[in-house]
N, C-alpha and C positions, 0 to 999 in steps of 0.2 A: 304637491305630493307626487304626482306622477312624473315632473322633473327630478325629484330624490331618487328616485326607483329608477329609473331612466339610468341617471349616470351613476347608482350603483351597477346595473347590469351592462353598461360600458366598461366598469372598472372588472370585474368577471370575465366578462371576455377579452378584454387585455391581458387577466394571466394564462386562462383557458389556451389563447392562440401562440402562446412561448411553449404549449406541450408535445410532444411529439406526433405528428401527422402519420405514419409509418405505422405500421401495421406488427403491434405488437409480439412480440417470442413467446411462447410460455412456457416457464422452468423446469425441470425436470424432478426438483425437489425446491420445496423450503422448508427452512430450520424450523424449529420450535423459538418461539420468543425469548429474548432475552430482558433483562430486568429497567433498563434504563434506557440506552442511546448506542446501535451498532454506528460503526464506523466502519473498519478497514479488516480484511481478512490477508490471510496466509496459508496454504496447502503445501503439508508435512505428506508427501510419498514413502507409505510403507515399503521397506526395500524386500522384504520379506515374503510380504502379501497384501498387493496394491488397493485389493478390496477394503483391505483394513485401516485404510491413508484417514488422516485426519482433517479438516478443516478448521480452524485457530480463527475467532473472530473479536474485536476488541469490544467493549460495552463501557461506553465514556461516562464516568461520573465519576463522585468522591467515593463512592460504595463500590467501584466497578468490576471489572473480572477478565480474562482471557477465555473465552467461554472455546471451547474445546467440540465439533461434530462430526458425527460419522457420516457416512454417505447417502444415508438417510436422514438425516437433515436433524438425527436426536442428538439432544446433547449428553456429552459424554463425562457426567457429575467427576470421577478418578482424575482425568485428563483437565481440569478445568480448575484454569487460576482467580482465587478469590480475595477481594480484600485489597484492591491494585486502585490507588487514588486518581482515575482520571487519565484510564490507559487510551492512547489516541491511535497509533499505526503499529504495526506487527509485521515481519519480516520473519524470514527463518533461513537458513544456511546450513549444507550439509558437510560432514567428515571436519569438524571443529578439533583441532588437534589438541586435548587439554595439555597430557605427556606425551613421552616419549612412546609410551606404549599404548596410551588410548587416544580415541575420538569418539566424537558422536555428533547427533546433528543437536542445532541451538536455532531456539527461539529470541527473541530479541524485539523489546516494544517499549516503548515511550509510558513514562509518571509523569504527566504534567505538573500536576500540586505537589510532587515531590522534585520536581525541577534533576529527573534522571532517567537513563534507561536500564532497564532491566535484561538480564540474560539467563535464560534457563535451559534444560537439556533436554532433548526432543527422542522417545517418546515417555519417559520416567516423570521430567516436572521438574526435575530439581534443579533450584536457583544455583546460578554458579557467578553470582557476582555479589555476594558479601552484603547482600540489602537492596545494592544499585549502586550504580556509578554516574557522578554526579557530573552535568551537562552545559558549557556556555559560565562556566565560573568564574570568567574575566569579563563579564557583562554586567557586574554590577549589581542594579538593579534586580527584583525576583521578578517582576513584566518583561524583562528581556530575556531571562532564563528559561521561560517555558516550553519544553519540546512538542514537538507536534510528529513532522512525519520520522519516519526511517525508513532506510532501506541496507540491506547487507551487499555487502564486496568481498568474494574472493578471489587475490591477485595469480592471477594463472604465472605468475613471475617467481613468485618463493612459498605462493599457499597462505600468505594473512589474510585474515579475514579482520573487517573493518565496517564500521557502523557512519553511515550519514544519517546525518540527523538535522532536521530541522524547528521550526521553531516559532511563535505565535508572531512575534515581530522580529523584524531587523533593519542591520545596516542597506544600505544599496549594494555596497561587496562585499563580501565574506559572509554573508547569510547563514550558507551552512559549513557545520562543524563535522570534520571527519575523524573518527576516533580509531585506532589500532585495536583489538583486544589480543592481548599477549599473555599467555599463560607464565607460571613462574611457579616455584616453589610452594608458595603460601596461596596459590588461586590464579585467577586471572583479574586483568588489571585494563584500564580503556586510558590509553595514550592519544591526544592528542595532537594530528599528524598535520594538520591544513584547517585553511578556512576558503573558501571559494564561492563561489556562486554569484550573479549579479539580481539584483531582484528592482523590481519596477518604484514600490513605493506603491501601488494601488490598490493592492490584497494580502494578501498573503502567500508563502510557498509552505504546502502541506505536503502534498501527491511525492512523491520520490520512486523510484523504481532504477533497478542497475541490471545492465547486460554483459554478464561475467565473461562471458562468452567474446563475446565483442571488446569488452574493456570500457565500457558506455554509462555513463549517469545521467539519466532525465528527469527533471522535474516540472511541475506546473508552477509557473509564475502568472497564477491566477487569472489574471484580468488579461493580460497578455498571451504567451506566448509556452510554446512547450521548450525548456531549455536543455539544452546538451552538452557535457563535458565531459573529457574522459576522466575513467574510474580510479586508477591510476594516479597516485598522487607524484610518480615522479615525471608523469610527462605534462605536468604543468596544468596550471589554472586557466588559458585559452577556452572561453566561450565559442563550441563548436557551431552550431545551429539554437536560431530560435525562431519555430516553425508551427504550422497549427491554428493561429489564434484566429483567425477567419474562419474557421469551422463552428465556432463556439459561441454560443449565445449569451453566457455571464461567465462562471468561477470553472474553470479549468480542475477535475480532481481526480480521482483515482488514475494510474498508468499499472497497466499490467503488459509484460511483453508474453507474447508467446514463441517459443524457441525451436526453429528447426533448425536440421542440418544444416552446414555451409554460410551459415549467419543470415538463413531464410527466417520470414516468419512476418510479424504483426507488432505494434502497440495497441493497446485496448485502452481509450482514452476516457473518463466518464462525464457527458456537457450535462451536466447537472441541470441544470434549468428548464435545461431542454428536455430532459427525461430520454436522453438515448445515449450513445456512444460510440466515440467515431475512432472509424480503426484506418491506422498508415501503417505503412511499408517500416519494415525494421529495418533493411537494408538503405534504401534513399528517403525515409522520413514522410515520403509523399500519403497524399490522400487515397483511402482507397473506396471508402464508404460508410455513412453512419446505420444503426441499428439501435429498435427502440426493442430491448427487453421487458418491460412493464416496470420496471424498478420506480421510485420515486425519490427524487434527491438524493440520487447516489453521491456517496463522500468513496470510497476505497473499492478494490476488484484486485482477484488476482486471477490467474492460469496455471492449466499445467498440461503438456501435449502430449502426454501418453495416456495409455486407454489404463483405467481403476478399475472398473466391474461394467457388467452389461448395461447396465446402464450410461454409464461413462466411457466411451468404449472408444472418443477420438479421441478423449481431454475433459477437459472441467475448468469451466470458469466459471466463479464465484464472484457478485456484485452485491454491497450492501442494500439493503431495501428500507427508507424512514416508516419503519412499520418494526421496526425492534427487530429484526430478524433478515438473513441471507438466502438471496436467490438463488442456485445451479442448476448450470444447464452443460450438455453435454456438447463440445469449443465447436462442432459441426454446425450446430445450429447457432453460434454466433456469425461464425465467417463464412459461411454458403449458401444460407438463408438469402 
């Protein structure tokens, strides 16, 4: 008996000693719980009145939602999409040019069980893609079709704005799928522009994240390495850097860049296992230090580096937490801590 016990509390502290040593953050708000499974968030900046910016967080199931919060951590019932079968990553992009006379900003998030992504208008709701637009349809099979992460692209070249997306399984190249959305007469429409990415074969690629700014697409290639390509589909499929994996204790997930002037600034990495998150150099990729926020099995994170309200007053980053519910904290107390 006391040998049973013994190597159960061996087996305990083998996972105990994969958690973060680091001397925890603590948030500045958390959400109110959501109904299933959070995942991956997005921060919509009120152009109007910052205070008022929203946070967008996905809740993965067959029942699930785009759960919609204010800077208070309440959820905002108006603003919050219902009814979304197994929404997985969420993305947003500003000044979406529907016509010739409007824009607005767009949300954009992954239907796994409907094998599509979806596109809505930021801050009204309204779907502006006919149902969904349907994802990997030359893959055959419905196990190959299924989307997982995204991330938004707008081409500082002519202003498309463009959806990567990836996906539950894939090839070793062409992983992921980059789509156009092109407005037109009758709506908009998701074209089909590339396939790129190389992927290991060991996990999967979820995490996506793009540096409009830079022209840069990073993803996690889970088990390995953080990858780099440009965003830009016409300067080729060339695998930039793949860099990182020596920080990371298992699955490589969430990437948030934070953006300053001059192509300054951070990635925000999430080592999930680890229970912390390791931040590099946006400019040369390098290490700069990890950081345990209290989170637990972080999947998604995002940034934004202008000040929202007194509370938020350097930035806001936002990290999922396996507790149904998102962290924020105000970006000073992630990178200077």
């Amino acid at each position: 008996m006391k040998k049973v016990v013994f190597f159960a509390l061996i087996g305990l502290c083998t996972l105990a000693c994969k958690k973060s040593q680091l001397p925890p953050i603590t948030p500045d708000v958390i959400t109110e719980y959501t109904l299933n499974d959070t995942d991956d968030p997005a921060i919509w900046v009120n152009p109007e009145d910052a205070s008022k910016s929203i946070v967008f967080g996905t809740d993965k199931e067959t029942n699930g939602a785009i759960y919609a919060f204010d800077l208070d951590g309440k959820i905002i019932e108006g603003k919050t999409i219902r009814g979304i079968e197994r929404p997985n990553n969420v993305d947003l992009e500003y000044g979406f040019q529907l016509n010739d006379s409007t824009t607005t900003d767009v949300l954009v998030f992954t239907e796994r069980e409907k094998q599509q992504i979806r596109l809505f208008s930021v801050p009204d709701m309204k779907p502006l893609d006919g149902g969904g637009f349907p994802v990997f349809e030359d893959e055959g099979s419905v196990a190959n079709r299924l989307p997982m992460g995204i991330a938004v692209y707008k081409s500082s070249k002519d202003s498309t704005v463009y959806a990567i997306v990836g996906r539950k399984t894939g090839p070793s190249n062409g992983y992921l799928y980059q789509y156009a959305l092109r407005p037109d007469s009758t709506g908009v429409k998701a074209q089909l522009v590339r396939k790129f990415g190389s992927f290991s074969g060991q996990k999967e690629i979820e995490a996506i994240a793009v540096d409009d700014e830079n022209g840069f697409v990073y993803y996690a290639d889970e088990g390995v390495c953080i990858k780099k390509y440009y965003a830009e589909p016409s300067k080729g499929d060339e695998e930039l850097s793949c860099f990182g994996g020596a920080y990371f204790l298992e699955d490589i997930e969430g990437i948030a860049i934070a953006n300053y002037p001059e192509g300054k600034g951070y990635l925000i990495v999430s080592n999930q296992q680890q229970g912390e998150f390791n931040i590099f150099d946006r400019d040369d990729n390098t290490f700069v230090k990890a950081v345990n926020l209290g989170t637990l099995e972080t999947d998604g994170c995002e940034v934004v580096t202008v000040k929202l309200n007194d509370t938020f007053t350097n930035g806001l980053f936002v990290a999922m937490n396996d507790e149904k519910n998102f962290y924020f904290y105000d970006l000073k107390k992630v990178l200077e801590d």
